[in-house]
C-alpha positions as CSV (number, residue, x, y, z in Angstrom):
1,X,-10.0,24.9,47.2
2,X,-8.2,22.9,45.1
3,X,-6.2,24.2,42.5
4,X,-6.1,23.4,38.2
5,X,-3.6,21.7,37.6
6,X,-2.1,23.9,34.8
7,X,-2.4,23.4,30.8
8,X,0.6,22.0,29.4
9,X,2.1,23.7,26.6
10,X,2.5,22.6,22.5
11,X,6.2,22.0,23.1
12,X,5.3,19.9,26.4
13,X,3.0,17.5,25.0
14,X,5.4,17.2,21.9
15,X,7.9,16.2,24.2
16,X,6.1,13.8,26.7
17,X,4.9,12.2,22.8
18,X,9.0,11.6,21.8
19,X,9.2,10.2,25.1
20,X,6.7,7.2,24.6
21,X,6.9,6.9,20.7
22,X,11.1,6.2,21.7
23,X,9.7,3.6,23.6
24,X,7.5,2.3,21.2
25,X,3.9,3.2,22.4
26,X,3.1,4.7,19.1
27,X,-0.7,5.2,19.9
28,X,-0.1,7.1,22.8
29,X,2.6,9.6,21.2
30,X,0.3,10.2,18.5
31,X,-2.8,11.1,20.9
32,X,0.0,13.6,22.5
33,X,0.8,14.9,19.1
34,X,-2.7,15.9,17.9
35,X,-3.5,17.3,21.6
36,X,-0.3,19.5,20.9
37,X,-1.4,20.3,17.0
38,X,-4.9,21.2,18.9
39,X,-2.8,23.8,20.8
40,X,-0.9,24.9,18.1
41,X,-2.3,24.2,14.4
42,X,0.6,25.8,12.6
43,X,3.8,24.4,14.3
44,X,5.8,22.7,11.9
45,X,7.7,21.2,14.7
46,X,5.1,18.8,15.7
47,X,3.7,18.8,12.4
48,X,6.7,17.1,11.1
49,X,7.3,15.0,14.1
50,X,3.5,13.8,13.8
51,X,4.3,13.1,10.0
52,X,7.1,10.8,10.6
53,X,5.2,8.8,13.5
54,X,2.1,8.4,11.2
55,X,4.8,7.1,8.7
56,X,6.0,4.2,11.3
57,X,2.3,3.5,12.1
58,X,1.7,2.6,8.2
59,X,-1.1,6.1,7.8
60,X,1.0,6.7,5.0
61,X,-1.7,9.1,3.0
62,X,-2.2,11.1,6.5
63,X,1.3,11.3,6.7
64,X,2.1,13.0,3.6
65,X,-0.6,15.1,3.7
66,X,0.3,16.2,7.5
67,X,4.0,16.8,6.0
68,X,2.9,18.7,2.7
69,X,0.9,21.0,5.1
70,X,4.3,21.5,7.1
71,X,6.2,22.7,4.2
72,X,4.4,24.5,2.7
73,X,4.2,26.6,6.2
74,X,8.8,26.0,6.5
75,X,9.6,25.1,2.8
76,X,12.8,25.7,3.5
77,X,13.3,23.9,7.0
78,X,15.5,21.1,5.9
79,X,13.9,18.7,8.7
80,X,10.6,19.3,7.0
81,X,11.8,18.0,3.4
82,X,13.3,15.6,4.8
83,X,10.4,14.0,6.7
84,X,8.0,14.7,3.4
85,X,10.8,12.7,1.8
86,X,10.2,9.8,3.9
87,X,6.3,9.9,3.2
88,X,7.2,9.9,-0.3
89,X,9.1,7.2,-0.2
90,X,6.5,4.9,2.7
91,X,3.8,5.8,-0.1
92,X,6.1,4.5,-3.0
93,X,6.7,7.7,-4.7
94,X,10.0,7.2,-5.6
95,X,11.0,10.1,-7.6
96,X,9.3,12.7,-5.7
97,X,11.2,10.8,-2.3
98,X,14.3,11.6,-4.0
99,X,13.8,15.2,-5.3
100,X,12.8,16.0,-1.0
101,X,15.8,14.3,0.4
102,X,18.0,16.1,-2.1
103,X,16.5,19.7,-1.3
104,X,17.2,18.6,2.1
105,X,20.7,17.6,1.6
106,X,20.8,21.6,-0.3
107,X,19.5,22.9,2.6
108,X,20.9,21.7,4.9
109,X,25.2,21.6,4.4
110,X,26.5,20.6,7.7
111,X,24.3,17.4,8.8
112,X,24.9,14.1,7.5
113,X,21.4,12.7,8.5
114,X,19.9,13.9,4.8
115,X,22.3,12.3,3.0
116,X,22.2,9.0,4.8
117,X,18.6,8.8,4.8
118,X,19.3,9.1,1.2
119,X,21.4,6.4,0.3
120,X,19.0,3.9,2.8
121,X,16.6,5.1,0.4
122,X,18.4,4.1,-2.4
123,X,19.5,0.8,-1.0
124,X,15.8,-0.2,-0.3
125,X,14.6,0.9,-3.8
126,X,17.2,-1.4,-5.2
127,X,19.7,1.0,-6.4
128,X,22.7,0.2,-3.9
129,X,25.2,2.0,-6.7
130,X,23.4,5.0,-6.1
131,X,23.9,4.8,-2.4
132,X,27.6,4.9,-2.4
133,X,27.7,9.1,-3.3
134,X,25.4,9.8,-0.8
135,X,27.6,7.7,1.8
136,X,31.0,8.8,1.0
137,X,29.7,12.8,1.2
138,X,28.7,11.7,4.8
139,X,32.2,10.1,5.7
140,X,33.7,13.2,4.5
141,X,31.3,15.5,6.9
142,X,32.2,12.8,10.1
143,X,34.7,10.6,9.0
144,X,33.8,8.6,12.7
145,X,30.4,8.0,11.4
146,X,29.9,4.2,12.1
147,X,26.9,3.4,10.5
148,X,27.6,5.2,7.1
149,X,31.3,3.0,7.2
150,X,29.5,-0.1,7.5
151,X,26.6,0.5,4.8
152,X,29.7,1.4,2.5
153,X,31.5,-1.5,3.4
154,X,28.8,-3.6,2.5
155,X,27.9,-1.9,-1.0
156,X,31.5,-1.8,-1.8
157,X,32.8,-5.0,-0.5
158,X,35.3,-3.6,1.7
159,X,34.7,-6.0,4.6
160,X,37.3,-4.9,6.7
161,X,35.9,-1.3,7.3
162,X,32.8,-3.1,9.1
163,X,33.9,-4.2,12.3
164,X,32.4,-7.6,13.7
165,X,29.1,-6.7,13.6
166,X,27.3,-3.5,12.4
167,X,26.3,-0.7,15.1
168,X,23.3,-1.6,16.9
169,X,21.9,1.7,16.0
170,X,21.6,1.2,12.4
171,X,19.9,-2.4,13.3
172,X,17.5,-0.5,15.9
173,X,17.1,2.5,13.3
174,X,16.1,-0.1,10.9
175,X,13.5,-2.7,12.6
176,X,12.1,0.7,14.3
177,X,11.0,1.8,10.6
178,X,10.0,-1.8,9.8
179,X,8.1,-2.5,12.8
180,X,4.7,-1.3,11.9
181,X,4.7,-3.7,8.0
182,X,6.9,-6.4,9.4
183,X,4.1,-9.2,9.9
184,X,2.5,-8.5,6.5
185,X,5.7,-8.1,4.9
186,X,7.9,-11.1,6.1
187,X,5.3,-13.3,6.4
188,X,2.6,-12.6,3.9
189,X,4.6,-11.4,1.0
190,X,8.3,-12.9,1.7
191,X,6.7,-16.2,2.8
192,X,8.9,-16.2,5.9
193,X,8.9,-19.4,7.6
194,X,11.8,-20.1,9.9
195,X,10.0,-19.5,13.8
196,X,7.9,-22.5,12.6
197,X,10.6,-24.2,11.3
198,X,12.7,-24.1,14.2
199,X,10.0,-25.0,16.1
200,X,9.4,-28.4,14.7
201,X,13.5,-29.0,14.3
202,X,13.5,-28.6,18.0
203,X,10.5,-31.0,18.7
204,X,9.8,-29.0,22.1
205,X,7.6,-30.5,24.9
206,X,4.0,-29.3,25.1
207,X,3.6,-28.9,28.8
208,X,5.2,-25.3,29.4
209,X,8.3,-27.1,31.3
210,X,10.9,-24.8,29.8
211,X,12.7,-21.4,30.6
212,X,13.3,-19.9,26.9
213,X,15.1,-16.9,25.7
214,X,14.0,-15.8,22.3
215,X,16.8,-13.4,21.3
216,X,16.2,-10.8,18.8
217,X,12.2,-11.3,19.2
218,X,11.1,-8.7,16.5
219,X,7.4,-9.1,16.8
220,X,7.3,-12.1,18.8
221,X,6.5,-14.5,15.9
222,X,9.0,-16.8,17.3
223,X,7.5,-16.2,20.7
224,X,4.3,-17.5,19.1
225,X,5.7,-21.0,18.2
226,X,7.6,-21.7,21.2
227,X,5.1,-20.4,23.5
228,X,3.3,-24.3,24.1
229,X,6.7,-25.3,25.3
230,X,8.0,-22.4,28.0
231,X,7.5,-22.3,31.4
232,X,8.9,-18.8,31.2
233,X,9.4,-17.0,27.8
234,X,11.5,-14.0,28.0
235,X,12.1,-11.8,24.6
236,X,14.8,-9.2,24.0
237,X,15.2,-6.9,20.3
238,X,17.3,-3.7,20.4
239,X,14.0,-2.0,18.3
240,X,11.7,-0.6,20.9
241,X,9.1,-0.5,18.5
242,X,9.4,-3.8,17.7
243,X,9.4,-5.2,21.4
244,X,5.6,-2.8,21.4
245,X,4.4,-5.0,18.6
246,X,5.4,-8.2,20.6
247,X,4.1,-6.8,23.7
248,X,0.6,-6.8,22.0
249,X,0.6,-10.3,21.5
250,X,0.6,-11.4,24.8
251,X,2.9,-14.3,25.0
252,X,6.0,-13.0,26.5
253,X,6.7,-13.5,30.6
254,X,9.3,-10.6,30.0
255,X,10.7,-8.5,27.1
256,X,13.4,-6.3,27.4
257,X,14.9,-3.4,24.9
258,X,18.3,-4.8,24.7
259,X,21.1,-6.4,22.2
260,X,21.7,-9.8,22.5
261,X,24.8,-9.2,24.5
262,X,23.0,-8.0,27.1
263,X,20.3,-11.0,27.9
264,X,22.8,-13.2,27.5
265,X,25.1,-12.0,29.9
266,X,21.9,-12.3,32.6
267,X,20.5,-15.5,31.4
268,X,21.7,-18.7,33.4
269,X,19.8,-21.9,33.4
270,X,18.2,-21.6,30.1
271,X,16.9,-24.7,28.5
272,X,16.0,-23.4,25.2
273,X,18.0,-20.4,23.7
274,X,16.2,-18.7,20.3
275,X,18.0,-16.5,18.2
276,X,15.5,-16.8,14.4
277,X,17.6,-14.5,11.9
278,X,19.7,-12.8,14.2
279,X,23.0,-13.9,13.5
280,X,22.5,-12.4,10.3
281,X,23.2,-9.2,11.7
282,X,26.0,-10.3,14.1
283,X,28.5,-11.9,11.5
284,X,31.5,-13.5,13.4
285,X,29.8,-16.2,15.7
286,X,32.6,-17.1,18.5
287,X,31.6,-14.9,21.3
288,X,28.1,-15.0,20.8
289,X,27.9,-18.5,21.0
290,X,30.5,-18.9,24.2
291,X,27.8,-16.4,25.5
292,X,25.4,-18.5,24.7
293,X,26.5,-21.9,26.0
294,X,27.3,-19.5,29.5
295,X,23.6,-18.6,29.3
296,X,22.2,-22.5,28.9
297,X,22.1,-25.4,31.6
298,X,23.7,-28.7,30.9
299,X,22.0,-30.3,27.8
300,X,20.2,-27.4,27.0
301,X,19.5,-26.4,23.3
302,X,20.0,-23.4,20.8
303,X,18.4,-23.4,18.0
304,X,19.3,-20.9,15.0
305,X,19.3,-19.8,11.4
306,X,21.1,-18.2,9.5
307,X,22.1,-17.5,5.6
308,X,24.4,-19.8,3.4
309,X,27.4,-18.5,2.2
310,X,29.0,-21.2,-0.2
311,X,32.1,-19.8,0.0
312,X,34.2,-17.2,2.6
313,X,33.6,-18.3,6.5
314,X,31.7,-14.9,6.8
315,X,30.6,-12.2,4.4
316,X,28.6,-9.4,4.4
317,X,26.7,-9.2,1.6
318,X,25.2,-6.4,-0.7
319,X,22.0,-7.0,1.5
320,X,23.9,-5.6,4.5
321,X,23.2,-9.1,6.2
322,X,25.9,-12.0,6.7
323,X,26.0,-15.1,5.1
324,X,27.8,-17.9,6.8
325,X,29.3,-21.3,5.7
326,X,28.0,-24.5,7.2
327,X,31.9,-25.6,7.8
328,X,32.4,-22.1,9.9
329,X,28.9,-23.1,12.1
330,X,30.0,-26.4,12.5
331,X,33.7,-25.5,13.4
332,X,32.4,-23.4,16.3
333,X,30.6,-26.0,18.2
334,X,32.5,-28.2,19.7
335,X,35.3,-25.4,21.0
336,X,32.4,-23.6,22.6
337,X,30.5,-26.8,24.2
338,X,28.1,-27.9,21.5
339,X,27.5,-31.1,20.2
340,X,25.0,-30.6,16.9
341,X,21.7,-32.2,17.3
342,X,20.3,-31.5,14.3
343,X,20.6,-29.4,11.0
344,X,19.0,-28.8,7.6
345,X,18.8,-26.3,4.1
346,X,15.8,-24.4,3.8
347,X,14.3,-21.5,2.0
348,X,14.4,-18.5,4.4
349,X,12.8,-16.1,2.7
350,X,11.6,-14.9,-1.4
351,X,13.5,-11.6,-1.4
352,X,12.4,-9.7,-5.1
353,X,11.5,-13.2,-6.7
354,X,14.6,-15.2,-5.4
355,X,15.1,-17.4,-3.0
356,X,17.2,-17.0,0.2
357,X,19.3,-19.9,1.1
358,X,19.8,-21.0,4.9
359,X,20.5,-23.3,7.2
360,X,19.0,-24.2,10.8
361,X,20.8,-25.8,13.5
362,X,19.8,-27.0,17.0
363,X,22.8,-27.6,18.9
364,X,23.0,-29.3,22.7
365,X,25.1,-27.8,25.5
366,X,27.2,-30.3,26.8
């Protein structure tokens, strides 16, 4: 007779749920999640956990109401405010966001997550100013605390507390809780353009004759353009979640959770190399794009964006993304094998009614 296999437990289901929402399956974790609530109505564990993944599946109302329920049952679980914070703040209530987070940050005097989800909140809701406080009070709690020094750095101008690029966990962090609006927001409301435009800069063949690495694929937007022209299409983003939402669209040969560091450094051969809106986040250029000719065959291209800066080589700006000057760009080519094939100014993106400056470049591996 064959035996039942036996029931797994609230905390078991919870667990095998963190496991696949870490790698982006979202649906799936949140089946897990409600089979675990089903279990167990009143644990505020899953509860809040559930909370936070309808957040990053855009069920913002469910969320908050899921989260509500869950402190009411722990009001004074600082995980709990915090999370109900973060509904607040998905469903644009700004002032009730902040009053949570701060009860947190009360409640909870030895962790510096409260306070840095905090001062991201602030940041996004345009009040950098009031995101300094909140970082410095984490600095002081773990002075080592990378990605607090480099928001600071940014909002304060202190450039040389940044590093060369920011930590790939603040850039995961972030495109992880972007992943679910990023379509609808970049393209829709910022009228983001620049996958298309590359695609026509680099005049690509139609017959699928190309190997092509799209490097930071986000969504696979890029994947979408330069899908007509690839042989084999491989996409890389250190956000799991976003790498899921490219997954869905079907266009990729391979995608991989990785920084850019990392594909290049197994890439050979490549005829086309991708990177739309990357280097924003990577600031100094040199050894990404000595990895980069490394990764591409003999007249093989690399086509690129990035924001203008009309003054300083590099800077990181306000924004906490890097601006770079057309001089630096073109000053790196030729030292790391490129001849420039083509450039042009564009419009990147309209970021709270302004326009953002850039500049796209194809250049040819010599």
């Amino acid at each position: 007779m064959k035996r039942k296999k036996p029931k797994r437990t609230p905390d078991e289901l919870a667990a095998l749920a963190h496991e696949h929402s870490e790698r982006g399956e979202l649906a799936e974790a949140e089946a897990l999640y409600r089979e675990a609530l089903a279990l167990g109505p009143d644990h505020v564990g899953i509860l809040t956990m559930l909370g936070f993944l309808l957040v990053d599946r855009g069920k913002v109302d469910e969320a908050v109401e899921t989260l509500e329920r869950a402190r009411d049952l722990a009001p004074a679980f600082a995980p709990v405010q915090l999370a109900v914070g973060s509904a607040y703040a998905a469903a644009g209530h700004d002032e009730l966001a902040v009053a949570a987070m701060e009860l947190a940050i009360k409640l909870d005097t030895a962790s510096t997550i409260p306070l840095e989800r905090l001062a991201r909140h602030h940041i996004t809701a345009g009040r950098p100013r009031e995101a300094i406080g909140p970082l410095r009070r984490v600095l002081r709690r773990d002075p080592e605390h990378a990605q607090a020094r480099f928001l600071l750095a940014g909002l304060t101008g202190d450039a040389a507390q940044t590093g060369d690029a920011p930590p790939p966990a603040l850039i995961a962090d972030l495109f992880d809780s972007y992943a679910a609006s990023f379509d609808e927001h970049l393209v829709e409301r910022l009228g983001y353009r620049v996958p298309k435009s590359l695609a026509a800069l680099v005049a690509a063949p139609g017959d699928r004759s190309w190997y092509v690495v799209d490097l930071g694929c986000g969504t696979g937007l890029a994947g979408l353009e330069f899908r007509e022209c690839a042989r084999t299409l491989v996409g890389s983003d250190l956000s799991p979640r976003m790498v899921s939402r490219a997954r869905q669209r079907q266009v990729y040969d391979e995608l991989h959770v990785e920084d850019l560091a990392a594909t290049l450094a197994r890439t050979r051969d490549a005829d086309l190399i991708v990177a739309a809106d990357v280097f924003l986040y990577v600031g100094a250029l040199d050894a990404t794009l000595a990895a980069c000719a490394q990764a591409l065959r003999p007249g093989g291209l690399l086509a690129f964006s990035v924001e203008r800066s009309d003054g300083e080589d590099v800077k990181l700006q306000p924004t906490l993304r890097y601006s770079h000057a057309d001089a630096y760009v073109r000053g790196l080519a030729a030292p790391n094998g490129f001849a420039i094939e083509r450039a042009e100014q564009t419009t990147l993106r309209i970021d709270n009614g302004t326009p953002i400056e850039g500049l796209l470049y194809v250049f040819t591996h010599r």
